[in-house]
Structure formats: structure tokens, C-alpha cells
C-alpha positions as a printed NumPy array, in Angstrom:
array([[ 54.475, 101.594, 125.165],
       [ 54.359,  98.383, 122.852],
       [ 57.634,  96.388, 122.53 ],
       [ 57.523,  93.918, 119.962],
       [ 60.211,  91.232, 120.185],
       [ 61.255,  88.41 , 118.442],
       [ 64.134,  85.911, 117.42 ],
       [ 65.091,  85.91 , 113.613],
       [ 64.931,  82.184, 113.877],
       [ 62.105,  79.496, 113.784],
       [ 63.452,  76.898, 116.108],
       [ 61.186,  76.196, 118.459],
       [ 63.694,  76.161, 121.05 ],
       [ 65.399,  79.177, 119.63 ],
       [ 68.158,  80.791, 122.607],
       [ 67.796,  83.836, 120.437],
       [ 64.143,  83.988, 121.215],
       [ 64.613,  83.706, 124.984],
       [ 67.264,  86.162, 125.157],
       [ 64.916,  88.537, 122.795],
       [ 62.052,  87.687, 125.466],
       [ 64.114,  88.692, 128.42 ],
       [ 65.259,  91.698, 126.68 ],
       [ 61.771,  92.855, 126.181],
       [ 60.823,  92.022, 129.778],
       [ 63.594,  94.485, 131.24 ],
       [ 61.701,  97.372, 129.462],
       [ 59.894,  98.891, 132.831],
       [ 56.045, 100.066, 131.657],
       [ 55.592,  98.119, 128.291],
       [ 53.779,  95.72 , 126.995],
       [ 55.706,  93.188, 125.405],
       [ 54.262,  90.593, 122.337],
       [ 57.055,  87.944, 121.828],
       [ 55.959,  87.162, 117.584],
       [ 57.123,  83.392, 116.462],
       [ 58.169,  83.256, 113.059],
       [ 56.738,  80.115, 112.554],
       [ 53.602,  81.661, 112.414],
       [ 54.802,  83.656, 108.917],
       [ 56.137,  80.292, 107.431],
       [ 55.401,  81.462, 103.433],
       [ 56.495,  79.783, 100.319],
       [ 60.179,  80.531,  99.65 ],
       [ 60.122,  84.159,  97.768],
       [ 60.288,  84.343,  94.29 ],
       [ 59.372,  87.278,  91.722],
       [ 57.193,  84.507,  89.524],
       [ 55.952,  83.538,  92.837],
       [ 54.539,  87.309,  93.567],
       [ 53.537,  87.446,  90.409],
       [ 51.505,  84.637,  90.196],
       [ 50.055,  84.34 ,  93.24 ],
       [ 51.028,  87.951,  95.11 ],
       [ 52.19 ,  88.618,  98.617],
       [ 50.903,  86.107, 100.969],
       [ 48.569,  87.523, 103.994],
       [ 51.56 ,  86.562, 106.468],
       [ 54.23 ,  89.154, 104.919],
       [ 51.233,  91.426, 105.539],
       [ 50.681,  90.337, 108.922],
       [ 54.358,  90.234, 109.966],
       [ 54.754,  94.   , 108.486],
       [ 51.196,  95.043, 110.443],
       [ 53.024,  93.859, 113.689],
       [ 56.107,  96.07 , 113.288],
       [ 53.206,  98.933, 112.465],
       [ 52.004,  98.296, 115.992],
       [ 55.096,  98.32 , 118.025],
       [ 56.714, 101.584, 119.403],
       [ 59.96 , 100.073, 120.336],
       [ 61.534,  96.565, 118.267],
       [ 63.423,  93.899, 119.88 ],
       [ 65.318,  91.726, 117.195],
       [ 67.663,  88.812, 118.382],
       [ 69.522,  87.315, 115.239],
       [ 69.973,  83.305, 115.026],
       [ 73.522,  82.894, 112.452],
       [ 73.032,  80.419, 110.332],
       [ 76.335,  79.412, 108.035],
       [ 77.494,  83.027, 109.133],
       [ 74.193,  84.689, 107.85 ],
       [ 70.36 ,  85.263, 108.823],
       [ 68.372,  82.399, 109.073],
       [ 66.836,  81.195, 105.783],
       [ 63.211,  81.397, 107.499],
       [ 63.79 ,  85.554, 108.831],
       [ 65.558,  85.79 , 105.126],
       [ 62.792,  84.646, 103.48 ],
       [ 59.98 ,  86.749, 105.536],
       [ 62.133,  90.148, 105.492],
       [ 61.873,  89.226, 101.584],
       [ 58.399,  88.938, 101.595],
       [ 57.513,  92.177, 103.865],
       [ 60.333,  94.162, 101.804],
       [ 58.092,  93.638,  98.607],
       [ 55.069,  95.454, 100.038],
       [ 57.698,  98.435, 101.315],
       [ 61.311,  98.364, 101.286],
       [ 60.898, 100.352, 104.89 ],
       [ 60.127,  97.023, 106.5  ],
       [ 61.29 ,  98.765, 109.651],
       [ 58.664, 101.571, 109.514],
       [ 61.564, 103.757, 111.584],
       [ 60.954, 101.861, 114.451],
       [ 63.689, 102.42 , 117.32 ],
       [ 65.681,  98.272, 117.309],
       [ 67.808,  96.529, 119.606],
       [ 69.416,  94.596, 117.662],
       [ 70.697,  91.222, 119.851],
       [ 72.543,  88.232, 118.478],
       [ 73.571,  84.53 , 120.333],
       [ 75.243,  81.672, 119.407],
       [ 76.506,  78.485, 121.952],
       [ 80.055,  79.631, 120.826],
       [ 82.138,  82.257, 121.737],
       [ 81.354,  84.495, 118.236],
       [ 77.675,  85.247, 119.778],
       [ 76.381,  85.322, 116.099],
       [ 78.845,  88.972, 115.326],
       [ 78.874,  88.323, 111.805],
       [ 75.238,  88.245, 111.462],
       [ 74.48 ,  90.99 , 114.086],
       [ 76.225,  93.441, 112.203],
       [ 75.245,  92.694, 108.788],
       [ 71.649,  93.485, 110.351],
       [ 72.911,  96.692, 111.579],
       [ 74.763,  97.665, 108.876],
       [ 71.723,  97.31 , 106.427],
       [ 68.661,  98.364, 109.411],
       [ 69.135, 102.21 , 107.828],
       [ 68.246, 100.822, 104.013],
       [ 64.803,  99.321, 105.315],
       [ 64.05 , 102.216, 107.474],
       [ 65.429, 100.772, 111.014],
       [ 66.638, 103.124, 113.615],
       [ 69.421, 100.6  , 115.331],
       [ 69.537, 102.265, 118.675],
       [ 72.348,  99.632, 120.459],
       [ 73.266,  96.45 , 119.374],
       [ 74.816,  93.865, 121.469],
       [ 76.346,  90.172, 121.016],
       [ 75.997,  87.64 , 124.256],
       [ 78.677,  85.09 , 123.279],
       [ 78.545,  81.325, 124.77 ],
       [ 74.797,  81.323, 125.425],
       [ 74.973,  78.658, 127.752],
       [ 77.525,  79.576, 130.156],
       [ 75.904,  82.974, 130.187],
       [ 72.413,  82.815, 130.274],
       [ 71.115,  81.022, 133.629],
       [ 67.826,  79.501, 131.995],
       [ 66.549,  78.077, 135.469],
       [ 66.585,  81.923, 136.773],
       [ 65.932,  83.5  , 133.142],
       [ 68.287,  85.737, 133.84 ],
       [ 71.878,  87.025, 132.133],
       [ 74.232,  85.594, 134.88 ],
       [ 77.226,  87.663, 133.811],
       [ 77.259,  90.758, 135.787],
       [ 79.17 ,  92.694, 132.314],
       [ 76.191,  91.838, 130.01 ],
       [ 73.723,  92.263, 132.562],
       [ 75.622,  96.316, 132.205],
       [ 75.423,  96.475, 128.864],
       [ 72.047,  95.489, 127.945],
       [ 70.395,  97.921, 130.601],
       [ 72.556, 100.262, 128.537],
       [ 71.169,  99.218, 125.463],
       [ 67.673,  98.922, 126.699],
       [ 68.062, 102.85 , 128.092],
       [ 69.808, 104.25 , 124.494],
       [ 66.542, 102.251, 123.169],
       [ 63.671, 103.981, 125.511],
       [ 65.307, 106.917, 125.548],
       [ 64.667, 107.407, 121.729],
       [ 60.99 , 107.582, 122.565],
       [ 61.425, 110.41 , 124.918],
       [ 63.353, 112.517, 122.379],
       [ 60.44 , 111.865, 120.061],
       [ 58.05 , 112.801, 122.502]])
């Protein structure tokens, strides 16, 4: 099984990218790839843009890897209450070759923030429009106040509650394979 994981950020010290990691890591038998966005960094989309010079190699690339995976690992950075201009602008990008940017991939969707809102506002716009690109959001799940509940010398959740609920989450996400199956 093939997890592919990632934070919908580009900060290289993204919190949304090591709680996406150690999501991925609790999925017993997988292999997990951990993608950096940085690495699809594409001109700001624009319809002359595709026109002119067509969809760069990286939207391909970035839309190849979600091909690949079995099981999708999304952790959404909230930017001004929104997605992060850099995930914005690749989603764009991939949507262009196929509006199923997804591919009906099983997600769990995750969202952080340092303050208490864990990034809700974005999380669920991200669920709420998964189904229109062909995402099969199988749990979703906010970790509020990153810092006082993420121990990052351990790598670990360090509140028992969360700890719960993504095992739940990472289950309701597995277990969509084994339906399939």
C-alpha cells in the first residue's frame, strides 16, 4: 500500500507537513512518500499563461504522484482563512489537465494552526469541495494549538484525545481499501 502525504503549504518548516508525516507513519504496512510542494513551484496560473506556454511538467508531475498513491494524506496550512496561495496555485494547475485532480483516491484530510482554530475554516472548505475534483474524504480532523499539542522532540501527538481520533481517522481511511478489495 502507497500513502502519499503532504502539507498544502511550502514553508519549509511547515507544522502541517510534520503532522501530515506522522499521520502517514501511523499507517501499519505502507509505504509512505512525504511530496514538498516546493518542488511544483510553477508560474502563478493564468488561462493566457496555458495558452501560451501550456501546463508546466510539474502540474503533470504533482497529478502523476496522486496516480501512484492508494491512500492520500493532505494536511491544510490556512492562510488569511483560505488554502495557501502555493497549494492554490498547483491544485489550479493539475485541475487544468483533469478536474478529478483527486483520481478517487481515499483522503485524510488534516488541518493545524499555532492557535486554537487548527486551520477549521480551511479544512472544511477542502472537504466540502474534495467530491467536485474526485476526492473520497474518508475523515477529516483539526489539531488546534500545534504547539502545545504536538511533542516535536518525541514526534508524537501528546494529547491522549487526538492521539483517539486520528487512529480513528487513519482506520475509516484503510478500511476504504478493504471494501474495495
Amino acid at each position: 500500500m502507497k500513502v502519499i502525504a503532504f502539507a498544502a503549504s511550502n514553508s519549509l518548516t511547515s507544522i502541517n507537513k510534520t503532522l501530515a508525516t506522522y499521520a502517514a507513519n501511523q499507517v501499519k504496512d505502507a509505504s509512505v512518500e512525504v511530496l514538498d510542494l516546493n518542488h511544483y513551484e510553477m508560474p502563478i496560473y493564468s488561462p493566457e499563461r496555458e495558452e501560451n506556454s501550456g501546463i508546466p511538467e510539474q502540474a503533470h508531475q504533482f497529478r502523476q504522484q496522486i496516480g501512484d498513491a492508494d491512500l492520500l494524506i493532505v494536511s491544510f496550512a490556512e492562510h488569511n482563512g483560505s488554502y495557501s496561495a502555493a497549494f492554490k496555485n498547483i491544485f489550479d494547475w493539475a485541475s487544468r489537465i483533469d478536474m478529478e485532480v483527486w483520481q478517487g483516491k481515499p483522503i485524510l484530510m488534516l488541518a493545524t494552526s499555532p492557535g486554537p482554530g487548527g486551520a477549521q475554516n480551511v479544512l472544511k472548505a477542502a472537504v466540502t469541495s474534495a467530491p467536485y475534483f474526485d476526492g473520497q474524504v474518508k475523515a477529516s480532523m483539526s489539531v488546534p494549538s500545534f504547539y502545545d499539542n504536538f511533542d516535536q522532540e518525541s514526534n508524537t501527538l501528546s494529547d491522549a484525545d487526538l492521539r483517539n481520533e486520528l487512529a480513528k481517522a487513519i482506520t475509516s481511511l484503510t478500511d476504504s481499501l478493504t471494501v474495495k478489495s
